[in-house]
C-alpha positions as CSV (number, residue, x, y, z in Angstrom):
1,X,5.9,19.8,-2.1
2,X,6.5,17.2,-5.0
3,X,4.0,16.2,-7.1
4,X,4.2,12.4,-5.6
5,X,3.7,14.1,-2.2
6,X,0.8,15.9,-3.6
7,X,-0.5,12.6,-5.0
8,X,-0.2,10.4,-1.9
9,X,-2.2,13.2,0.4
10,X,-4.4,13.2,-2.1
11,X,-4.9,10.1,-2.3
12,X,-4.4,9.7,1.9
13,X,-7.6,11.9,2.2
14,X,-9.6,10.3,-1.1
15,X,-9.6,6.4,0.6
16,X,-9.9,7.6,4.1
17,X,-6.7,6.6,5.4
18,X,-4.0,8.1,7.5
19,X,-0.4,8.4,7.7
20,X,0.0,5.9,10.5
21,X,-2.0,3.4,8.0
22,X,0.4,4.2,5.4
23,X,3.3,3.7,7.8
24,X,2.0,0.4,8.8
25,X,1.5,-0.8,4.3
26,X,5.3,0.4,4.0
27,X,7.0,-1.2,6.8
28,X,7.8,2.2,8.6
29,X,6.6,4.3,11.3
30,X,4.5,7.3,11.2
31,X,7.4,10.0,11.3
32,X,9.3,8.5,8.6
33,X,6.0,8.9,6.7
34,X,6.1,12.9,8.2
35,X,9.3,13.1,6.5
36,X,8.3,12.1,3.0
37,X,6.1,15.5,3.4
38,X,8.8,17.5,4.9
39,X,11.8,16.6,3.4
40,X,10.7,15.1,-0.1
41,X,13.0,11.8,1.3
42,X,11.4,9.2,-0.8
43,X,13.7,6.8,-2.5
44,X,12.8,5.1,-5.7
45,X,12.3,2.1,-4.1
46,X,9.4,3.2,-1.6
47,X,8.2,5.4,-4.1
48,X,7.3,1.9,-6.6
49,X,5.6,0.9,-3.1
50,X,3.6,3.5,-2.3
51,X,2.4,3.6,-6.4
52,X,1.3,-0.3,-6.2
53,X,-0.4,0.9,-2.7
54,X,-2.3,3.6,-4.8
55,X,-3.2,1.5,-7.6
56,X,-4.6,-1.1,-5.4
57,X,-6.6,1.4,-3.0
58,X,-8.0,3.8,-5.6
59,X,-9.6,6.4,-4.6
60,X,-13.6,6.0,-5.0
61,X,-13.0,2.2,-6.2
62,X,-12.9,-0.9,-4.4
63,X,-9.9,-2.5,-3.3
64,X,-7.9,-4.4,-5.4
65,X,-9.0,-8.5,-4.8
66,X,-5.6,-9.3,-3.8
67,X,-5.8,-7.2,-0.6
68,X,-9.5,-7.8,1.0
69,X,-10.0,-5.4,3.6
70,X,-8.4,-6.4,7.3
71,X,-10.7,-7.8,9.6
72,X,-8.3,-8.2,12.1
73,X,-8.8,-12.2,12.1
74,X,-5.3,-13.4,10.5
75,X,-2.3,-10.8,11.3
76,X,1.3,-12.0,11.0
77,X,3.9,-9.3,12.8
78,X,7.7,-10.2,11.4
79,X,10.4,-8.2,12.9
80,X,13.5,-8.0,10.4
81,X,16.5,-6.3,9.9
82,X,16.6,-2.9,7.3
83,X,18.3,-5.1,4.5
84,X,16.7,-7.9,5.0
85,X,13.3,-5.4,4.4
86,X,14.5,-4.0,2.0
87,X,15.5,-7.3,-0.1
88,X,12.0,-8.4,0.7
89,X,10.4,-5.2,-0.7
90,X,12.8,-5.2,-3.4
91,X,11.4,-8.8,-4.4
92,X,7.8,-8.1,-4.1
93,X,8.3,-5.1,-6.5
94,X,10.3,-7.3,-9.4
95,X,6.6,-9.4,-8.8
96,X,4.8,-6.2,-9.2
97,X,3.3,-6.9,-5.9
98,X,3.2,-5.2,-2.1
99,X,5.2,-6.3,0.3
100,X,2.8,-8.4,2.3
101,X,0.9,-10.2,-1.1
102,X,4.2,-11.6,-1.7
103,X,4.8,-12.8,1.5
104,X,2.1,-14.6,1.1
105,X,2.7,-16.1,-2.2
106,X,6.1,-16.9,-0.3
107,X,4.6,-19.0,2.4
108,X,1.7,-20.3,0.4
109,X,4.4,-21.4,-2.4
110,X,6.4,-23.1,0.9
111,X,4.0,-24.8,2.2
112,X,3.3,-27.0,-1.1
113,X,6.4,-27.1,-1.4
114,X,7.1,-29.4,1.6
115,X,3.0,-30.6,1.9
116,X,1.5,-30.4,-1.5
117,X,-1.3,-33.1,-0.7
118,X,-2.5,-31.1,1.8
119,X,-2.0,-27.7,0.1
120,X,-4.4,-28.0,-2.4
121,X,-7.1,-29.1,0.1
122,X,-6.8,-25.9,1.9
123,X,-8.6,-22.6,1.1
124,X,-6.3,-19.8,0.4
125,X,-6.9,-15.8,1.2
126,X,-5.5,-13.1,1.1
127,X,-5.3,-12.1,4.6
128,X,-3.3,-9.1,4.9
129,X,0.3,-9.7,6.7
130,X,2.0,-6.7,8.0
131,X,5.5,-7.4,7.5
């Protein structure tokens, strides 16, 4: 196994978390995230994703404060093409930021874009947004 691989079970095990969980911060399903393991198919791309995943879940610390933990009050399910995801992902990493924090810079930044009286006047969070 690759050190990475070693790393992210490591680090799977330290937080608590599963594959399925990491599957569902990465955009893929739980066998793809078997394969990483099995195959050592991790392209650089996911492998920038799953690093900004471990920095912002350390083990033994608290999350990072741009990803509260889900409470299951505010989910947003997007269905997209593979390029598509991958443009998105590829966009949030040039940010330095997951997937679903910059969706939600996206929106936010779209939203006072066309309304900014009323954009200011609301409270923003960081409710996690699987994408």
């Amino acid at each position: 196994m690759q050190p990475l691989q070693t790393a992210i079970r490591k680090w799977l095990k330290g937080i608590g978390k599963n594959r399925e969980w990491l599957g569902a911060q990465c955009g893929v399903k739980k066998r793809t995230v078997d394969s990483w393991f099995s195959w050592n198919t991790i392209s650089p791309q996911m492998e920038k994703h799953l690093k900004l995943l471990m920095q912002h879940y350390p083990v033994g610390g608290a999350a990072s404060q741009h990803i509260p933990e889900q409470d299951g009050t505010h989910q947003l399910t997007l269905t997209i093409d593979t390029d598509t995801f991958d443009l998105w992902n590829l966009a949030a990493l040039d940010q330095g930021l997951i997937m679903r924090e910059w969706a939600i810079h996206a929106l936010t930044d779209i939203v006072k874009d066309h309304h900014p009286e009323t954009a200011d006047n609301q409270h923003q969070t960081d409710q996690p947004a699987k994408a």
